[in-house]
Structures are given as C-alpha cells and as structure tokens.
N, CA, C and O atoms as CSV, one atom per row, in Angstrom:
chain,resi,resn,atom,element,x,y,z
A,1,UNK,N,N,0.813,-1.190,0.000
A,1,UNK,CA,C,0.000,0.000,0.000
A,1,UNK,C,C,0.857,1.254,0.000
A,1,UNK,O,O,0.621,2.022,0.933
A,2,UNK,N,N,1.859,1.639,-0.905
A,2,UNK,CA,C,2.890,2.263,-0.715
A,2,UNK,C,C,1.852,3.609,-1.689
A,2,UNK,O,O,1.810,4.821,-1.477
A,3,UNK,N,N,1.360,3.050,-2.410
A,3,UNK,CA,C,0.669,4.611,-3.577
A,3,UNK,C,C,-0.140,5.194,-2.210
A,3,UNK,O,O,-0.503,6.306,-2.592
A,4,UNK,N,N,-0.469,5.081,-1.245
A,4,UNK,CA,C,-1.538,5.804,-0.764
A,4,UNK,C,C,-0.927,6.059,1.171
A,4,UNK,O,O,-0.909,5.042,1.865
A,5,UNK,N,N,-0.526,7.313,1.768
A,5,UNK,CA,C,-0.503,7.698,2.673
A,5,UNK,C,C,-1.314,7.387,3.951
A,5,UNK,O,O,-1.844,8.361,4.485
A,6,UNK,N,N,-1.507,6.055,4.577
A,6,UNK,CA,C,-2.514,5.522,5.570
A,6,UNK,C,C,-1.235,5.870,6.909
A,6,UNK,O,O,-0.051,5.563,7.047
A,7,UNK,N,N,-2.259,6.678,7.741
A,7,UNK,CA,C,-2.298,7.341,8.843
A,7,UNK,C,C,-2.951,6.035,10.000
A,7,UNK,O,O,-3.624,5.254,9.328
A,8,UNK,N,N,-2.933,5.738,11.067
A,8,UNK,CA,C,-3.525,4.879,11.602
A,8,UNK,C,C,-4.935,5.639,11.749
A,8,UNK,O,O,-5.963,5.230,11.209
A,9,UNK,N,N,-4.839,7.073,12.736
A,9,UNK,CA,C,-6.517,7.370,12.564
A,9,UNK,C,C,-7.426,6.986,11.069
A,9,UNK,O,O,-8.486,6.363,11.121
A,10,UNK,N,N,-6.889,7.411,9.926
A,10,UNK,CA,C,-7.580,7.002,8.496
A,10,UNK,C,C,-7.805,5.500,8.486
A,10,UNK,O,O,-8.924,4.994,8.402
A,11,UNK,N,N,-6.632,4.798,8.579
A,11,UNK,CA,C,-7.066,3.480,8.681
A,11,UNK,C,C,-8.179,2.579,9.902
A,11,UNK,O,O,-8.922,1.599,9.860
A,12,UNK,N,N,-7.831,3.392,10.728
A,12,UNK,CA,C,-8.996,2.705,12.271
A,12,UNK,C,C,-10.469,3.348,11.452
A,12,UNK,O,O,-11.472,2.665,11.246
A,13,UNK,N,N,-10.313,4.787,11.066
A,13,UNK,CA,C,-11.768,5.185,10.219
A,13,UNK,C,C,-12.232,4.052,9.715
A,13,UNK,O,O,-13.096,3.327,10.208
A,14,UNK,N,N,-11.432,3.856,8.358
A,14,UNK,CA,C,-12.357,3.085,7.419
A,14,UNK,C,C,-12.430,1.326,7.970
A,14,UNK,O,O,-13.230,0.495,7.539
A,15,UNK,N,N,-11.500,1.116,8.884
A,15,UNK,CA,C,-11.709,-0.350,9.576
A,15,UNK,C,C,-13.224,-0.360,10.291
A,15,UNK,O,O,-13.996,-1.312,10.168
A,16,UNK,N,N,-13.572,1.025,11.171
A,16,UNK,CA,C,-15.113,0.868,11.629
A,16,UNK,C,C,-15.791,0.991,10.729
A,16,UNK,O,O,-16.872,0.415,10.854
A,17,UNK,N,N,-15.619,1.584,9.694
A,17,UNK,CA,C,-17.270,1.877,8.653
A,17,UNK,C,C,-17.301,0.425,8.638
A,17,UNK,O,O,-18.234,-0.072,9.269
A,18,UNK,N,N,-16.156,-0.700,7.821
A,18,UNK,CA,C,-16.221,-1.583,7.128
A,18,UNK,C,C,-16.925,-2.491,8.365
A,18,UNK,O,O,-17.975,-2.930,7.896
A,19,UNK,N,N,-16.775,-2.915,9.665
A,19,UNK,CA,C,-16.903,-3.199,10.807
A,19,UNK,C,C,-18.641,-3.168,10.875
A,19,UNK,O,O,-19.492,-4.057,10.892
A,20,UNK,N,N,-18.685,-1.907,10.901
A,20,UNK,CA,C,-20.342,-1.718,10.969
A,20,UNK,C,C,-21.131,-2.298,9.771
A,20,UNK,O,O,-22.233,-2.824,9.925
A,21,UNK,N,N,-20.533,-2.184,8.598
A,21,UNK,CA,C,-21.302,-2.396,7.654
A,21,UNK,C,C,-21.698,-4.055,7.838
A,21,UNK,O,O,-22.855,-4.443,7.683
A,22,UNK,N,N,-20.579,-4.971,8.190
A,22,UNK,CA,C,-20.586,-6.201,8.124
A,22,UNK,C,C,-21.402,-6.160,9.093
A,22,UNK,O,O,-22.396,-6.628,8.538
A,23,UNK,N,N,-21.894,-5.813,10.758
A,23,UNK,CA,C,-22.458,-6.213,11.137
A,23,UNK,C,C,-24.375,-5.950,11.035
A,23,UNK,O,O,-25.425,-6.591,11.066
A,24,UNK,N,N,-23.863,-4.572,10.903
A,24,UNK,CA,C,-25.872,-4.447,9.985
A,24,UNK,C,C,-25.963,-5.273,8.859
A,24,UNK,O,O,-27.158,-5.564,8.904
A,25,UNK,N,N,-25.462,-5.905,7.781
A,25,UNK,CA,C,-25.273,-6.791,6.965
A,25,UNK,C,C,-26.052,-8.271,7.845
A,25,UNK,O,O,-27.122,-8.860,7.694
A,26,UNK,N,N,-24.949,-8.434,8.728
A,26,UNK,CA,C,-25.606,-9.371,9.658
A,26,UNK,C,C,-26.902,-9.638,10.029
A,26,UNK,O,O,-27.736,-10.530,9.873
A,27,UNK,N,N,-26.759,-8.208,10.758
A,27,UNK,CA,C,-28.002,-8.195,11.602
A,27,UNK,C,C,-29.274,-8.372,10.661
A,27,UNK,O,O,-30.167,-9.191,10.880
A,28,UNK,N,N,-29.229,-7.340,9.394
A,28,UNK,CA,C,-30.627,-7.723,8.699
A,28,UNK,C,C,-30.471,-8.962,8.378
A,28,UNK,O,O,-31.666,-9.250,8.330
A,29,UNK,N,N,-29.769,-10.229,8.039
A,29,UNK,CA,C,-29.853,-11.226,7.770
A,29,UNK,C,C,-30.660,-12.140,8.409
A,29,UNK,O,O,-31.624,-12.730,7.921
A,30,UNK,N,N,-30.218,-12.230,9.526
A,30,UNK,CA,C,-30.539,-12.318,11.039
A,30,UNK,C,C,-31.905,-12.134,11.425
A,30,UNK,O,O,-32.644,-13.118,11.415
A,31,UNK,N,N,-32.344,-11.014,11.763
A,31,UNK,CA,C,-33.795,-10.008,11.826
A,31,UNK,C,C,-33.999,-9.174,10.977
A,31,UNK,O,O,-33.812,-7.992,11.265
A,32,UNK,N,N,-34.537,-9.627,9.400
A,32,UNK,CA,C,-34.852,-7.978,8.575
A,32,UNK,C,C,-35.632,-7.137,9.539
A,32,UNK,O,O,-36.297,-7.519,10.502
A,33,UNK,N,N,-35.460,-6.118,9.172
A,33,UNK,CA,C,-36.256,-4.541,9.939
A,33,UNK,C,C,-36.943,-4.331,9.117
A,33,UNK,O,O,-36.871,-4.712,7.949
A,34,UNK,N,N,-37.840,-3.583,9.700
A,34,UNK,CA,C,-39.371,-3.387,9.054
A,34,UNK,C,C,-39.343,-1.634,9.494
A,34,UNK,O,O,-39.165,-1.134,10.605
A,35,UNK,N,N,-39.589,-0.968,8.166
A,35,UNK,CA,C,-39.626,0.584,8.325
A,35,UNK,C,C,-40.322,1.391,9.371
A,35,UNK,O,O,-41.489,1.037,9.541
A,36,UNK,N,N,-40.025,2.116,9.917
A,36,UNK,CA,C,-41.317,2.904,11.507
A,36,UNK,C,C,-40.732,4.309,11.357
A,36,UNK,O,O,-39.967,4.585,10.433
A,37,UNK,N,N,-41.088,5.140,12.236
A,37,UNK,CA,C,-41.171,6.371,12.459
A,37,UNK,C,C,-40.719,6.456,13.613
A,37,UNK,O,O,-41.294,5.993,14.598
A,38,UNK,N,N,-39.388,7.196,13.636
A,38,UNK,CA,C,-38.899,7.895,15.007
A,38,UNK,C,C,-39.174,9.268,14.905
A,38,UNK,O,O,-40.214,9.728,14.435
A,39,UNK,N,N,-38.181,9.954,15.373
A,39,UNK,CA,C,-38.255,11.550,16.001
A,39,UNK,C,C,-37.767,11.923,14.381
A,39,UNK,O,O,-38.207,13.039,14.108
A,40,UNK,N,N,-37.070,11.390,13.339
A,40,UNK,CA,C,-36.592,11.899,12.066
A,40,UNK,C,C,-38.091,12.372,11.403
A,40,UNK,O,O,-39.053,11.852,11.969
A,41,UNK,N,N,-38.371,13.179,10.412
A,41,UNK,CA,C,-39.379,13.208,10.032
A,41,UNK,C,C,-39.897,12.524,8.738
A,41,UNK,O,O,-40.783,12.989,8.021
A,42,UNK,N,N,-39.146,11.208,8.504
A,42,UNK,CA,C,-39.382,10.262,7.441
A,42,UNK,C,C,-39.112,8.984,8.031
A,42,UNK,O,O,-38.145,8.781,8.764
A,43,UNK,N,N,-40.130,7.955,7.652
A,43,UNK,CA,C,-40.202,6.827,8.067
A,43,UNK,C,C,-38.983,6.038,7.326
A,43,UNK,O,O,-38.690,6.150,6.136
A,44,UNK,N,N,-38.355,5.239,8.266
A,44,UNK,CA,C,-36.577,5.263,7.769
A,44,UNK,C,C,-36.245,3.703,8.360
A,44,UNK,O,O,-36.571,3.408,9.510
A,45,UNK,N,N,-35.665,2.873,7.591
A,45,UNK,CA,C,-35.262,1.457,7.985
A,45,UNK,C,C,-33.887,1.677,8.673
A,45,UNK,O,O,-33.400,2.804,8.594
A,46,UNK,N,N,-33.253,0.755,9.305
A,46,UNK,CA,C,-32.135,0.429,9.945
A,46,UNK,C,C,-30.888,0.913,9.372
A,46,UNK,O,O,-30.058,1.568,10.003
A,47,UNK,N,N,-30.738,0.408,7.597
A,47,UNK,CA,C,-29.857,1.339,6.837
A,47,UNK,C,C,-29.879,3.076,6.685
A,47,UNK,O,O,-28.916,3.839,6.627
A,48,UNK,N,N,-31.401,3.396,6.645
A,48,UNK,CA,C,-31.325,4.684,6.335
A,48,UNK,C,C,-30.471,6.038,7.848
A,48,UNK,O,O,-29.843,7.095,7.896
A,49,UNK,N,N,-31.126,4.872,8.885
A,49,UNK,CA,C,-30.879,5.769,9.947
A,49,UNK,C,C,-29.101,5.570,10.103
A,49,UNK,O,O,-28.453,6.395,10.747
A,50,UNK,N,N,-28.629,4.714,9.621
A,50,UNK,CA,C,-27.244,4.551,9.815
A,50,UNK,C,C,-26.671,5.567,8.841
A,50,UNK,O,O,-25.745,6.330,9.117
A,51,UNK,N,N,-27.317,5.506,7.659
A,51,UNK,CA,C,-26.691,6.627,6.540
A,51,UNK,C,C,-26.664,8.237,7.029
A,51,UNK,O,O,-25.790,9.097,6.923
A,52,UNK,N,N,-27.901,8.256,7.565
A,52,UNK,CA,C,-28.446,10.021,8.237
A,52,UNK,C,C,-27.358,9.833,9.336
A,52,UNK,O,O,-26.772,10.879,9.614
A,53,UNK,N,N,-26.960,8.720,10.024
A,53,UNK,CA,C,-26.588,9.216,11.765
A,53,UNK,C,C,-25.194,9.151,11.049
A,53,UNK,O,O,-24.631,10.123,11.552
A,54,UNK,N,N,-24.174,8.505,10.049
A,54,UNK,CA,C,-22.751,8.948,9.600
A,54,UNK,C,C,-22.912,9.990,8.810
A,54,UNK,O,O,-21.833,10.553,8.630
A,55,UNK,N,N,-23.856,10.527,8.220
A,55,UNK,CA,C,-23.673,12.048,7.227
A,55,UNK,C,C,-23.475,12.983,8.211
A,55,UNK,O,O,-22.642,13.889,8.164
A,56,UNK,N,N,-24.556,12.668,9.463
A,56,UNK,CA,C,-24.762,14.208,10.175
A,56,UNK,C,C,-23.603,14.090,11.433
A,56,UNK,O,O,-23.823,15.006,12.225
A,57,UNK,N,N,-22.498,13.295,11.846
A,57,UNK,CA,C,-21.492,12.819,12.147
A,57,UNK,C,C,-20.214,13.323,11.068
A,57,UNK,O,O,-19.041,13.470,11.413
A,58,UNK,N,N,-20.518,13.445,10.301
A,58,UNK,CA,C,-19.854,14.218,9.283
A,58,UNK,C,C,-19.478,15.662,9.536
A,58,UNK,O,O,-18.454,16.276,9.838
A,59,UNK,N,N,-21.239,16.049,9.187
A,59,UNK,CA,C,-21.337,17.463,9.837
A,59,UNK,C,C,-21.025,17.895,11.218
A,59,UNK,O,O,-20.900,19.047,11.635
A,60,UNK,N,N,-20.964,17.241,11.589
A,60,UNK,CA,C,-20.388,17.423,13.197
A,60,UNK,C,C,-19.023,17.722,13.283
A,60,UNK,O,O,-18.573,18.627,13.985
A,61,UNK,N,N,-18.355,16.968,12.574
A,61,UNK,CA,C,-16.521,16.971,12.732
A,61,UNK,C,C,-16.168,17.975,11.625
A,61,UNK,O,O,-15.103,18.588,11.703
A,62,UNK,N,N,-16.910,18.150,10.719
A,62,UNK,CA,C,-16.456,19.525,9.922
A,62,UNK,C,C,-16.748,21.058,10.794
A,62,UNK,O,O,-15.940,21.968,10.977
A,63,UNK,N,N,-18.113,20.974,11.217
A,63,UNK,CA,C,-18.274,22.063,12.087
A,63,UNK,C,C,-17.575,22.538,13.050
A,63,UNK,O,O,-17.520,23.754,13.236
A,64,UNK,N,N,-16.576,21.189,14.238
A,64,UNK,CA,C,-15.774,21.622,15.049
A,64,UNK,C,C,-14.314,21.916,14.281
A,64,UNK,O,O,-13.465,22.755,14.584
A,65,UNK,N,N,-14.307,21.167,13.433
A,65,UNK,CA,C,-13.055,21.781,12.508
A,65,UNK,C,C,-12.869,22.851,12.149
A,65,UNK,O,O,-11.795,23.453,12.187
A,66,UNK,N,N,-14.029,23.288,11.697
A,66,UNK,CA,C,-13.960,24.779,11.265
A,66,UNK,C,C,-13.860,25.943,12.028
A,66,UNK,O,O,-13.225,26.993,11.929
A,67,UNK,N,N,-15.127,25.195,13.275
A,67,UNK,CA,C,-15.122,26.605,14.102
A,67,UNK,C,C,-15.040,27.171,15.667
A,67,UNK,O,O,-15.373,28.180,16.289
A,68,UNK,N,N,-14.037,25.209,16.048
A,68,UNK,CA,C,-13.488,25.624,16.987
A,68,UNK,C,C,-11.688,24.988,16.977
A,68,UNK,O,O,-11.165,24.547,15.953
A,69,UNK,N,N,-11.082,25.063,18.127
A,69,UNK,CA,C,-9.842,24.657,17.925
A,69,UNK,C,C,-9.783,23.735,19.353
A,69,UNK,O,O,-8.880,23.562,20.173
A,70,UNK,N,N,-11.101,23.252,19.265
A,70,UNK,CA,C,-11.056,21.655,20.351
A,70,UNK,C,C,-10.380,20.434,19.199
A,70,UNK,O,O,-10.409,20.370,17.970
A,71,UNK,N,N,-9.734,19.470,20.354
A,71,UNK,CA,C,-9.059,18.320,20.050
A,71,UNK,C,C,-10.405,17.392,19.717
A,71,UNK,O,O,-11.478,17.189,20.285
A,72,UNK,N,N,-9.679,16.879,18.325
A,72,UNK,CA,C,-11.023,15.766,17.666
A,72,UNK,C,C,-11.671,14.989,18.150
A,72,UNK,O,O,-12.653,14.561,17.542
A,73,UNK,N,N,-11.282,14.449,19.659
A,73,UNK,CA,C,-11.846,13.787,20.380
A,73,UNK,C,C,-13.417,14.066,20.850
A,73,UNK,O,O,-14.236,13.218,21.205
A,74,UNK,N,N,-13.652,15.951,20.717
A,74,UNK,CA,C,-14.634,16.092,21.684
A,74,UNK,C,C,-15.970,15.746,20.473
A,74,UNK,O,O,-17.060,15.279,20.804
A,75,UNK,N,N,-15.514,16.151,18.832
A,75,UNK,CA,C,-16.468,15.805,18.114
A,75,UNK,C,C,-16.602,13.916,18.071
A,75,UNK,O,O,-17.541,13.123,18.143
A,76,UNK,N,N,-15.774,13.852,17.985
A,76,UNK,CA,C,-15.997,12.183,18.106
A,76,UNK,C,C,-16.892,11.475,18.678
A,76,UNK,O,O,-17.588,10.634,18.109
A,77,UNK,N,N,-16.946,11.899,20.348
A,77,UNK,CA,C,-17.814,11.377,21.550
A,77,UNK,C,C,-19.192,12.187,21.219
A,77,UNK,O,O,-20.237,11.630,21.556
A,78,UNK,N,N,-19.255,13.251,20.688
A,78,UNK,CA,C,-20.766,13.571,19.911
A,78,UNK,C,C,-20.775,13.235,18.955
A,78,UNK,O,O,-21.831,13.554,18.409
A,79,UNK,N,N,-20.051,12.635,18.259
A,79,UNK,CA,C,-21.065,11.695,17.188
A,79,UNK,C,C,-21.363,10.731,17.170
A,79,UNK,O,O,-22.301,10.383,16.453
A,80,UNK,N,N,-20.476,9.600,18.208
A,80,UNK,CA,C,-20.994,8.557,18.617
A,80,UNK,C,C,-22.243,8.477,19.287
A,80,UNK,O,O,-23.172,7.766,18.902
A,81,UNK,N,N,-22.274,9.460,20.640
A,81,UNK,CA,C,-23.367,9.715,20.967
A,81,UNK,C,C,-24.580,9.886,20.357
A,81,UNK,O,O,-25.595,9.362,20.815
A,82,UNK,N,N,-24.585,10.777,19.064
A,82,UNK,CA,C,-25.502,11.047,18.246
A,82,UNK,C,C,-25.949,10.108,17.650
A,82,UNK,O,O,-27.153,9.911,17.490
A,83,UNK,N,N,-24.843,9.232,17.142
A,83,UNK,CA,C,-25.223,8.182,16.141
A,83,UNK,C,C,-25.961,7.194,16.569
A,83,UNK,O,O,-26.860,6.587,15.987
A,84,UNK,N,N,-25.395,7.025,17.951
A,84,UNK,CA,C,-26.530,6.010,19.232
A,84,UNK,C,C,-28.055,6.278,18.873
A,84,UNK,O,O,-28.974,5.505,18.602
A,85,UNK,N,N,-27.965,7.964,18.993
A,85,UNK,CA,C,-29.196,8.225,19.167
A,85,UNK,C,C,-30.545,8.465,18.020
A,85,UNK,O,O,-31.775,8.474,18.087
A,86,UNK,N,N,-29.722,8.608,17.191
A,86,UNK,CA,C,-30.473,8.054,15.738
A,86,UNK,C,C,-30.867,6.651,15.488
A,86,UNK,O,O,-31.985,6.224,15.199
A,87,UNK,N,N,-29.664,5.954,15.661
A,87,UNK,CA,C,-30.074,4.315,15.432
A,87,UNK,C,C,-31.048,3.882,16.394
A,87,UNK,O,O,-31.745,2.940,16.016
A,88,UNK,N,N,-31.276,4.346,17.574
A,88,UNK,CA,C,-31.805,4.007,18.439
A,88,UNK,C,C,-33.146,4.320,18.506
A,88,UNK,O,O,-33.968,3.434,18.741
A,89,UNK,N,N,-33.530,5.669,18.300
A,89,UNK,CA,C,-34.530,6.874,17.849
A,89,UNK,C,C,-35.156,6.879,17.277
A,89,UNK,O,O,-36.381,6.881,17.402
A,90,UNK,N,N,-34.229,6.886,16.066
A,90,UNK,CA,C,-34.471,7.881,14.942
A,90,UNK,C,C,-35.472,7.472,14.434
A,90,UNK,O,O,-35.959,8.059,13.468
C-alpha cells in the first residue's frame, strides 16, 4: 500500500465503517427490519438511519473543525453519541 498515505486514525476510520457495515449486513440477515417512524421526520429502515446518523457525524466533525480549535476527540464522543441516538430513535 505504498501509492496511498494511511495514517492509523484514516485506517482505524475506514476499519469501523467496514466493521459496521458487516455487522448491519448481519443483523438484517438475522432479523430484517421493518420501516417505523422515530423523532426523524421520514419513516426510515435500519440502513437509512445509519446513513443520516454517519452524514450528520460528518457534519459534526467539519463544524468543530472549522469553528473551533477543540481536540477531535470532543467531536468524536458527539457523534458517537448522536449516532446512538439516531439508530436508536431515529
């Protein structure tokens, strides 16, 4: 992997997406989910809320990037948090 600059944070990144993906993969295998209505204002399956809770986890770590000069850690633990709370929620 010499063409491409892997950082361990970049690499631990894309090791959890891949991580998660396999296990919702699982899980619908397992128990398909059946679409409902949380607090989001569109009725949203197990994938969708995972897609909304890493986009807006996104937006989260760009926002403290931009517009504060806290250590990445503090967006991190709010987006995990967040992301809990979508999957859970949403």
């Amino acid at each position: 992997m010499n063409w491409m600059a892997w950082t361990q944070p970049s690499a631990l990144f894309f090791l959890t997406i891949g991580c998660i993906l396999l296990v919702m993969t699982t899980f619908e295998v397992l128990r398909p989910c059946v679409a409902r209505k949380g607090f989001l204002p569109i009725t949203t399956t197990r994938g969708d809320r995972l897609f909304i809770g890493l986009l807006s986890s996104a937006y989260i770590h760009l926002f403290f990037i931009g517009m504060t000069d806290l250590a990445i850690w503090y967006p991190f633990g709010i987006s995990i948090i967040w992301l809990g709370i979508v999957l859970r929620w949403g």
